[in-house]
C-alpha positions in Angstrom: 0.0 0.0 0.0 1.9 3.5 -0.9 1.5 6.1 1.7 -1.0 8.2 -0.9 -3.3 5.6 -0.6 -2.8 4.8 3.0 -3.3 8.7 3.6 -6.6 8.4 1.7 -7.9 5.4 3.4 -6.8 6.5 7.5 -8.5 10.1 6.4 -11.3 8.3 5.8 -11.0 6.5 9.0 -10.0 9.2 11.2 -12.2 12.2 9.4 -14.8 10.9 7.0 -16.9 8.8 10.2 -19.9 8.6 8.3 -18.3 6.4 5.3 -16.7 3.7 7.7 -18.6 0.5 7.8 -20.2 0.8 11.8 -18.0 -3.0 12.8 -14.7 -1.0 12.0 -15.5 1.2 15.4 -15.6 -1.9 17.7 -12.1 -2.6 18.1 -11.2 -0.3 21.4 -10.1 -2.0 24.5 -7.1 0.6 26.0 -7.0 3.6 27.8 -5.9 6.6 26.0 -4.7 9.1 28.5 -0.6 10.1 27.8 0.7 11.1 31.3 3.6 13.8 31.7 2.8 18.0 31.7 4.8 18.6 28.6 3.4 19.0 25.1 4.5 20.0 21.9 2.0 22.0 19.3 3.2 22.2 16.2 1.6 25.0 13.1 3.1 23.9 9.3 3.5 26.4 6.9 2.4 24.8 3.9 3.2 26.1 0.0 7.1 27.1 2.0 6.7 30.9 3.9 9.3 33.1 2.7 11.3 34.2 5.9 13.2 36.9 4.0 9.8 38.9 4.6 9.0 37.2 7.9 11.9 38.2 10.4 13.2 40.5 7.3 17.6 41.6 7.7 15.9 45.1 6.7 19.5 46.9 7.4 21.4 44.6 4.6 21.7 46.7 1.4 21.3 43.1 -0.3 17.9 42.7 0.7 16.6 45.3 -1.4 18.8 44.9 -4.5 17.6 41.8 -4.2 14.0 42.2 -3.8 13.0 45.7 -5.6 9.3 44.7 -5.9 8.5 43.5 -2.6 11.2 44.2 0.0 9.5 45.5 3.1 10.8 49.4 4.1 12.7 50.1 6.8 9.7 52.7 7.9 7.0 49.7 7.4 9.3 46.7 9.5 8.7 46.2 13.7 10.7 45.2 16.5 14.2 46.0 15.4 17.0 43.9 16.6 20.7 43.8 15.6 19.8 44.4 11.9 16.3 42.2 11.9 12.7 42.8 12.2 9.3 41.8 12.1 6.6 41.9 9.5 4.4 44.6 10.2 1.3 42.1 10.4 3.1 40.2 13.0 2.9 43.0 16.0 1.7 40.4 18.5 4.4 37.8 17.4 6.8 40.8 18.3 5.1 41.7 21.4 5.5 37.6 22.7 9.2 38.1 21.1 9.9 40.8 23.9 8.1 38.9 26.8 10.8 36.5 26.1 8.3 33.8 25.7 9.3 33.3 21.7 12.8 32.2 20.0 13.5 32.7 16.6 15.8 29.9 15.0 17.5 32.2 11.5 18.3 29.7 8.7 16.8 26.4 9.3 17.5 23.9 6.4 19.0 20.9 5.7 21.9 19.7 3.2 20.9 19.0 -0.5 17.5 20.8 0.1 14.9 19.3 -1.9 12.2 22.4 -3.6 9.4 20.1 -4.3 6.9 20.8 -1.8 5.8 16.9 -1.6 9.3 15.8 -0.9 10.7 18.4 1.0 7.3 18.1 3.6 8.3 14.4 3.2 11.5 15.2 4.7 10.5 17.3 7.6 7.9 14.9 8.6 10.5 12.0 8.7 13.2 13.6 9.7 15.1 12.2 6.9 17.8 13.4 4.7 17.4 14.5 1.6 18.5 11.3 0.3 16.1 9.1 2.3 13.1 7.4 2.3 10.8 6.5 5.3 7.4 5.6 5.6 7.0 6.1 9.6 7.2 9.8 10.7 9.4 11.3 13.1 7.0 12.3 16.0 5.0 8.7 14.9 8.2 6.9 16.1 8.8 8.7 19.1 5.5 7.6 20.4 6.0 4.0 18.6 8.6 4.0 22.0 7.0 6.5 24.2 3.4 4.6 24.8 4.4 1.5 26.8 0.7 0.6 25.4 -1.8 1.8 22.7 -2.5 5.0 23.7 -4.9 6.3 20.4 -4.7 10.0 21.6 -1.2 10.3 22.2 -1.1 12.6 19.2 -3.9 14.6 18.0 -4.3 16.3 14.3 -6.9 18.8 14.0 -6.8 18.3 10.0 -8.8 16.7 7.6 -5.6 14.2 6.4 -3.4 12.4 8.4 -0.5 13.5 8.4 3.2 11.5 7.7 4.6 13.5 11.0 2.7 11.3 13.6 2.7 7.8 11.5 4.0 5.0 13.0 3.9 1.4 13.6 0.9 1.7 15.7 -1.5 4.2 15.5 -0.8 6.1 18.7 -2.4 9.2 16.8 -5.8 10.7 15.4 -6.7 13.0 12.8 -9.8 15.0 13.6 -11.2 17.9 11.7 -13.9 18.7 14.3 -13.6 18.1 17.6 -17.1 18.7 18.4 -18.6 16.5 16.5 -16.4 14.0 16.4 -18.7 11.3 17.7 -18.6 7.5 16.5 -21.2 4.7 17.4 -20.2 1.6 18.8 -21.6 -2.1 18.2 -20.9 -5.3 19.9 -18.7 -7.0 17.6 -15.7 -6.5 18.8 -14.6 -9.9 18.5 -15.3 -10.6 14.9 -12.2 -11.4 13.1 -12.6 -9.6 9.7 -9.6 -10.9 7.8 -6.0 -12.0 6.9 -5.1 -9.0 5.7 -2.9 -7.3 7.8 -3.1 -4.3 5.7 -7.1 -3.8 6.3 -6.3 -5.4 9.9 -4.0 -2.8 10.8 -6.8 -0.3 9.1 -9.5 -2.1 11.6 -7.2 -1.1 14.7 -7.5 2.6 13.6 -11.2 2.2 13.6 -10.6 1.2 17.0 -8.4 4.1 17.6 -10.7 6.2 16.4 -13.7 4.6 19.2 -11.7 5.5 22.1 -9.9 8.8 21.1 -13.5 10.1 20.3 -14.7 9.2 23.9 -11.3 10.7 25.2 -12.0 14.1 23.4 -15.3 14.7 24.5 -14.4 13.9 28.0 -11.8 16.4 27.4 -14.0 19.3 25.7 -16.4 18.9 28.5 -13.7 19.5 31.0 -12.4 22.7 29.8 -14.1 26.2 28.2 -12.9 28.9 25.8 -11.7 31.7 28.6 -10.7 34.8 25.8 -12.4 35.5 22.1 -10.6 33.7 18.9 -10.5 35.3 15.8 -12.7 33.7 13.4 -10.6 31.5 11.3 -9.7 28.1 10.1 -5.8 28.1 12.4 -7.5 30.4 15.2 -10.4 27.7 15.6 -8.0 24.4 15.7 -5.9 26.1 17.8 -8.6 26.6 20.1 -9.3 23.3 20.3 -6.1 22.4 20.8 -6.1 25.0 24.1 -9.5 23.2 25.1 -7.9 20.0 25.3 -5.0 20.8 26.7 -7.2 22.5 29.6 -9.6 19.4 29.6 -6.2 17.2 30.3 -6.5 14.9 27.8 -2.5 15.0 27.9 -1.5 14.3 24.7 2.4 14.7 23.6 1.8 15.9 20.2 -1.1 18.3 18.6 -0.7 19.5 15.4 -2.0 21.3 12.5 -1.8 23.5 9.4 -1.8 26.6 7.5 -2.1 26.7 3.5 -1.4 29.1 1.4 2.0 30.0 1.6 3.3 29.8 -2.5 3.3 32.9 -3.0 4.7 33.3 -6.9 2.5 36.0 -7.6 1.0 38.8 -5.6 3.3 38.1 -2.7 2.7 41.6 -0.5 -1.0 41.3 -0.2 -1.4 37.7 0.4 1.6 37.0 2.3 0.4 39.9 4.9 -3.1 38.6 4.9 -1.4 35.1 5.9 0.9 35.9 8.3 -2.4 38.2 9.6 -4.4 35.4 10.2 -1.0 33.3 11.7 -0.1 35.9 14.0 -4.2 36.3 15.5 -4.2 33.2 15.7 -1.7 32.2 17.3 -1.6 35.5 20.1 -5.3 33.8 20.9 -3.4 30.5 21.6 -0.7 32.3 23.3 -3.4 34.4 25.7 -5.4 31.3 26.2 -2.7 29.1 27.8 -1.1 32.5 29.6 -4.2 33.0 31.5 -4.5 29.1 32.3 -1.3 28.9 33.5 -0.4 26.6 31.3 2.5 28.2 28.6 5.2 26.9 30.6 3.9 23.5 29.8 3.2 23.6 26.2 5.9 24.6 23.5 4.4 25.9 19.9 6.7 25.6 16.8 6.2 27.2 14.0 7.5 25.8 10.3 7.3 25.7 6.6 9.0 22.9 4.4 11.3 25.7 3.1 11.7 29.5 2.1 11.8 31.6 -0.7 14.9 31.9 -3.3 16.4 35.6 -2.2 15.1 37.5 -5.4 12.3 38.2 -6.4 10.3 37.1 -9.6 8.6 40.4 -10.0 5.9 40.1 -8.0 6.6 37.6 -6.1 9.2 34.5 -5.1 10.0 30.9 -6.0 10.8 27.8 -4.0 13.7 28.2 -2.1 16.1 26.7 1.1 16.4 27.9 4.7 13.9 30.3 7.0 13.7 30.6 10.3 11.8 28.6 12.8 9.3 30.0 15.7 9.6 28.3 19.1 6.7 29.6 21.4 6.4 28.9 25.4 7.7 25.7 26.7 9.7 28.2 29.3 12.3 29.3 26.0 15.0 31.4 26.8 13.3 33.8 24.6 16.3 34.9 22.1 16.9 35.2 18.5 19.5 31.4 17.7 21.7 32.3 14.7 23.2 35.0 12.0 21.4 37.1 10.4 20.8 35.6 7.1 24.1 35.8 4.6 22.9 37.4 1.5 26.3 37.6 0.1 27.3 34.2 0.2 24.3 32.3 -1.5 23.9 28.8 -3.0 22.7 29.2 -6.9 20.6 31.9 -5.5 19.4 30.6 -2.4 20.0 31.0 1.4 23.0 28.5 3.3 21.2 27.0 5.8 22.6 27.4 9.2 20.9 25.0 11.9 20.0 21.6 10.8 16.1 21.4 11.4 16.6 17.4 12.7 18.9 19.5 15.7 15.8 21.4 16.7 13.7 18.4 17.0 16.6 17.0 18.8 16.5 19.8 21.5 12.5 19.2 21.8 12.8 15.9 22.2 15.6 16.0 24.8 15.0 19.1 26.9 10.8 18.8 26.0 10.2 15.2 26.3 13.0 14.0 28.3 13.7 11.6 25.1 16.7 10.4 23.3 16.3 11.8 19.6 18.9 8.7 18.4 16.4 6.3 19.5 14.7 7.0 16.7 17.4 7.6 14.4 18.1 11.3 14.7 21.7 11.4 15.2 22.1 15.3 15.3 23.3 17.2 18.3 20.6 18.8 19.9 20.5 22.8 19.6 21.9 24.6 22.3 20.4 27.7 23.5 16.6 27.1 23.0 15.6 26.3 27.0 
């Protein structure tokens, strides 16, 4: 079965309920709750952010030789710092910046960067290099080792696909586009054996998955209410529900979710502010929500794309390119800017030199976050020094 096709047929699991035959749901028999404080919240950047624009090196001559149509002006940038600054559409970013609740990690990348978005998401989700293929995801590993027993809630998707990220040898995760109504019915055969397949048998223990991670969430949601007003939008809406069950204690390891919309070839300026708008409402809501809880210093939000944009422009906008930087939010980080400011003289066939290995910042979350040892699940890179 190629991941495509297992994608399409777990999504229809995990999301489409109503097109799952009702014996698939019968299979639950473990508890689901993850014990452990700490939690990692993860927001992908799909179509690859440009970080030139982002966190923008607004007092390198470079940047606007580079970028005449759509360089941001030193009058329009926030938050100066040592030669960087924010997009103007990302005040409250700034704001969290100078609390010292948010580090900034300047040219993340890896070697041999890939600029298909397919494979270089592939990548990231593995934690692969660029030369590698694996079918389990990096974070679907970890809790492969982590749940000592099937423990479907373990990590929670608020998508409407799975995602390669949390895959793993058992399904320890759940993809949910809806928390609300994500109800299931149960029946009593549980014990009917439905084939030799172990394909469609692995398949029949997500259904079961999906039984007890549904009774686990609505516990959770009842357990827990929205204390502050989120904006009304697709991110601001799945990151409340991830706040409302990290209130309820559901205690899951890993939420994560997504953002489209970041290719931006064409028309960059208007819809790269309107997207890093609705990222930066979205996720001061989240922010505000778990600040008032009490609850930042135990939940660390990282913010990614698969890669950035070459360092000139097209025109009117920019292509596929390597390294960006990397948002780290909460989790009690030491709140500083990790890295140069990005080198815009010494470029590789146009693009950015990545700096900091993106497998070393998963290294650092899994160590210092999870208290687990990133080469147990093949990441070999030294952790990043500096984050907590």
């Amino acid at each position: 079965m190629n991941r495509r096709n297992f994608f399409k047929l777990t999504g229809t699991c995990t999301g489409g309920l109503l097109l799952m035959p009702d014996f698939l749901y019968s299979y639950a028999t473990q508890s689901t709750l993850v014990t452990g404080e700490q939690c990692l919240v993860f927001i992908q950047l799909n179509g690859g952010n440009d970080g030139l624009n982002t966190f923008i090196p607004f007092d390198d001559p470079l940047y606007y030789a580079n970028r005449p149509k759509i360089a941001l002006s030193k009058e329009d940038v926030i938050a100066s710092h040592k030669g960087m600054a924010f997009h103007p559409a990302l005040k409250d970013l700034a704001n969290i910046q100078q609390n010292g609740d948010l580090s900034i990690i300047q040219n993340v990348g890896y070697p041999q960067p890939n600029r298909s978005h397919f494979r270089s998401q592939e990548i990231w989700q593995t934690g692969s290099s660029s030369s590698e293929y694996l079918n389990d995801g990096w974070l679907g590993r970890y809790l492969d080792l982590q749940c000592k027993e099937h423990q479907p809630t373990a990590g929670v998707n608020i998508d409407n696909i799975d995602n390669l990220a949390l895959k793993g040898e058992e399904p320890n995760s759940i993809t949910v586009k809806d928390p609300q109504r994500f109800l299931v019915r149960k029946n009593n055969e549980s014990d009917k054996k439905l084939s030799d397949n172990p394909q469609l048998d692995f398949v029949r223990k997500i259904a079961g998955s999906v039984t007890e991670g549904a009774e686990e969430i609505q516990q959770a949601l009842s357990k827990s209410t929205t204390a502050i007003s989120y904006p009304k939008t697709g991110l601001a809406k799945n990151l409340e529900w991830i706040s409302r069950l990290i209130k309820g204690n559901l205690n899951s390891k890993v939420y994560y979710t997504s953002l489209n919309g970041f290719d931006t070839h064409d028309n960059q300026l208007s819809i790269h502010k309107n997207k890093l708008s609705e990222l930066n409402d979205a996720i001061y809501s989240f922010y505000s929500d778990l600040k008032q809880a009490n609850l930042l210093q135990n939940v660390t939000l990282v913010v990614f794309s698969e890669f950035g944009r070459r360092v000139k422009d097209n025109g009117n906008g920019t292509d596929h390119g390597t390294a960006a930087p990397m948002f780290v939010i909460g989790g009690q980080n030491k709140g500083t800017i990790i890295g140069q400011n990005p080198d815009l003289q010494n470029l590789d066939q146009g693009d950015l030199r990545f700096e900091t290995d993106f497998r070393s910042v998963y290294a650092g979350l899994l160590q210092n976050k999870l208290h687990f040892d990133p080469a147990k699940i093949g990441i070999q890179n030294r952790p990043l020094a500096s984050l907590f």
